[in-house]
C-alpha positions as CSV (number, residue, x, y, z in Angstrom):
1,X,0.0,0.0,0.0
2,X,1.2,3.3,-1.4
3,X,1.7,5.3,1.9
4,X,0.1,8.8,3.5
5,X,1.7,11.4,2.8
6,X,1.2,15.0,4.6
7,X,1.1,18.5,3.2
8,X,0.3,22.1,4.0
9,X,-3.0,23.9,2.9
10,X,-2.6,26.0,-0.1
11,X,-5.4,28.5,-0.9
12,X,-5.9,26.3,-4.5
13,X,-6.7,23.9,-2.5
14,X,-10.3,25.1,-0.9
15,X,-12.5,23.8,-3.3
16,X,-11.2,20.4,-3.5
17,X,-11.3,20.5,0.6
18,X,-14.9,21.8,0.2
19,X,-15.9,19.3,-2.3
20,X,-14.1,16.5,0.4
21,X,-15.5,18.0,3.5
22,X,-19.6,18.2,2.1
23,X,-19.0,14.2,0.6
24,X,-17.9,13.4,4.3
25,X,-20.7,14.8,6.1
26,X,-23.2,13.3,3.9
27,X,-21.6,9.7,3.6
28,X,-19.9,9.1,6.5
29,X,-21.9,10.9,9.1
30,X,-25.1,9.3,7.7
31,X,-25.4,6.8,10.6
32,X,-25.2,9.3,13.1
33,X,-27.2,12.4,12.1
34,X,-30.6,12.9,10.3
35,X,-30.7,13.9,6.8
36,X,-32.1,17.8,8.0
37,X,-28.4,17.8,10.5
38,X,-26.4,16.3,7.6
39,X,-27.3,18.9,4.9
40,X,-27.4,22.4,7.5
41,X,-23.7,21.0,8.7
42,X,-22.4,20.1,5.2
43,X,-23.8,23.9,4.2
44,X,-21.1,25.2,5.8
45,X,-18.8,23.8,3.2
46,X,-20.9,25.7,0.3
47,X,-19.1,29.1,0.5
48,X,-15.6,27.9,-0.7
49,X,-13.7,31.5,-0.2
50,X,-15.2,31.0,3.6
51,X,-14.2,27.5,3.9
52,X,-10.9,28.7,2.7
53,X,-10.7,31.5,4.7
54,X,-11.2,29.2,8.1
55,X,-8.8,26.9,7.1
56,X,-6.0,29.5,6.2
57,X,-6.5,30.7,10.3
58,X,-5.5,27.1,11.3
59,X,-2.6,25.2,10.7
60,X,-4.0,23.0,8.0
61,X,-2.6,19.7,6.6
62,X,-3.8,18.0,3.6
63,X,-3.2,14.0,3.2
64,X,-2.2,12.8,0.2
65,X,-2.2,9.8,-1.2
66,X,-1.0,8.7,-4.4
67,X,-1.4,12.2,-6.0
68,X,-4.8,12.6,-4.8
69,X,-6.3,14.4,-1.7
70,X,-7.8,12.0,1.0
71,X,-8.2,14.1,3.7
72,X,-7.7,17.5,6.0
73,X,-7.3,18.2,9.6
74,X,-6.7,21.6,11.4
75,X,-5.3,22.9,14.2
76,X,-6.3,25.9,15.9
77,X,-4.0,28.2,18.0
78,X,-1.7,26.0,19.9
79,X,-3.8,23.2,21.3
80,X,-7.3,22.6,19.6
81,X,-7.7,20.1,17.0
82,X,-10.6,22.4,14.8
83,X,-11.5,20.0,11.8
84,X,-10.6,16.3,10.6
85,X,-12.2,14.8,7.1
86,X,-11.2,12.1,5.1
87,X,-13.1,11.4,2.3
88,X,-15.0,8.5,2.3
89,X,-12.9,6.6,-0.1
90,X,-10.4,6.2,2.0
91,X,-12.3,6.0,5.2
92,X,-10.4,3.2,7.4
93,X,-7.1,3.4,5.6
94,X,-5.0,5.1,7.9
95,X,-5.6,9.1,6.6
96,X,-7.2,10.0,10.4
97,X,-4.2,8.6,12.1
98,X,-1.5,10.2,9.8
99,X,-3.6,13.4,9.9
100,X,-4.0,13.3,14.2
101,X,-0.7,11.7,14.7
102,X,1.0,14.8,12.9
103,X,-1.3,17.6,14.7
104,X,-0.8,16.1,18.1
105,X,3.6,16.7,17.4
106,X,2.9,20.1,15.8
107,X,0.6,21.1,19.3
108,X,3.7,19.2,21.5
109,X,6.0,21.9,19.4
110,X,4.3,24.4,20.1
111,X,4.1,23.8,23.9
112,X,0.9,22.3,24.4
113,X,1.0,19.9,27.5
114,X,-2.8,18.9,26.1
115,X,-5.1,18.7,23.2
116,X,-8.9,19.3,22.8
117,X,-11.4,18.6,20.2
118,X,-15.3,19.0,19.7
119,X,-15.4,15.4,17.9
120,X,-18.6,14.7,16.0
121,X,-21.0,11.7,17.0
122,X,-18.7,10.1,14.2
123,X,-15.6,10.9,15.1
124,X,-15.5,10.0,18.9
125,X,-15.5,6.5,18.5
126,X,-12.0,7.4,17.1
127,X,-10.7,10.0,19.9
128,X,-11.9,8.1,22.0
129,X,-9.5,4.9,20.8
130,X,-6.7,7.5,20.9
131,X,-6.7,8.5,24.3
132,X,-9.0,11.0,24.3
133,X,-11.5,11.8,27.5
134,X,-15.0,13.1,26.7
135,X,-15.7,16.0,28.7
136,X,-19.1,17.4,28.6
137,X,-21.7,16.8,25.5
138,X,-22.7,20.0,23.7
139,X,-25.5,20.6,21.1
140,X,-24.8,23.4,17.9
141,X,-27.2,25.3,15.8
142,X,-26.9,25.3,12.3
143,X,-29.2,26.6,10.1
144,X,-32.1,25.5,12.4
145,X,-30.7,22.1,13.4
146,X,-29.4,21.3,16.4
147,X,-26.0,18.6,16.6
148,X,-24.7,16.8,19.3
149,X,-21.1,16.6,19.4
150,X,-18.9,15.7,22.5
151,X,-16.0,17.8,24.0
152,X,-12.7,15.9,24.3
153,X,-9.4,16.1,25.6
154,X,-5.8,14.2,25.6
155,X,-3.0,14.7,27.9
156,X,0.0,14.7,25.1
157,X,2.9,14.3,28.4
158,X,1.6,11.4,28.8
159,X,2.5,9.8,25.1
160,X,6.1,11.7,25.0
161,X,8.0,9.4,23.0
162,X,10.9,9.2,25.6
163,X,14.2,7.1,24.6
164,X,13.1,3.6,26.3
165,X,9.3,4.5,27.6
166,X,7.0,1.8,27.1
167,X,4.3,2.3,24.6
């Protein structure tokens, strides 16, 4: 298998990230969220000079793999892990982990002892299976729809890859 490979955001790349981000939502989300939540969250994606915008704020990394875009994750500030899509292609292949695996050294690096998330009813299976500690559920307006999503937080000290710790 051809492996991940990790990139910066570039401002060409907001539409493709748009396109990527609204195909997530609707397919991989669909388990998880009624049709009405799916389409007012995946509406956020429709404006791509917004959706650019927000990702430009972040530090945003785009996975590639072999020559084509699989996924994007962002972090915001130092210490908050802001977005994380793979497109559904490549769900289960590894594109998450590369993506999280990456942001978590890049918060470490910047001096974060800790790193929090609002994960989607989707997504917290997988924080969850990384370490991550739900904190307090929270609901979101979007265009008239309410969505659950669940507060989250790892302790990054505690994974320090340390010459001889155990893993």
């Amino acid at each position: 298998m051809t492996a991940i490979s990790l990139r910066p955001f570039l401002p060409a790349d907001a539409d493709a990230l748009s396109e990527l981000y609204r195909a997530s939502i609707h397919e991989l989300a669909a388990e998880d969220y009624d049709e009405a939540q799916i389409f007012a969250w995946a509406s956020l994606g429709e404006d791509e000079d917004a959706f650019g915008k927000r990702l430009s704020e972040g530090l945003t990394l785009v996975a590639m793999l072999e020559g084509e875009i699989v996924g994007f994750a962002s972090l915001k500030g130092k210490d908050v892990i802001d977005m994380l899509y793979v497109h559904p292609d490549a769900a289960r292949m590894g594109v998450a982990t590369t993506l999280v695996d990456a942001l978590e050294k890049l918060a470490g690096a910047r001096g974060a002892t800790s790193v929090t998330t609002d994960a989607s009813e989707t997504a917290s299976p997988f924080f969850v299976r990384r370490g991550y500690t739900p904190l307090a559920r929270n609901t979101v307006l979007v265009d008239d729809e309410w969505l659950a999503n669940t507060s989250m937080k790892k302790d990054l000290a505690a994974n320090s890859n340390v010459k001889g710790a155990k893993r």
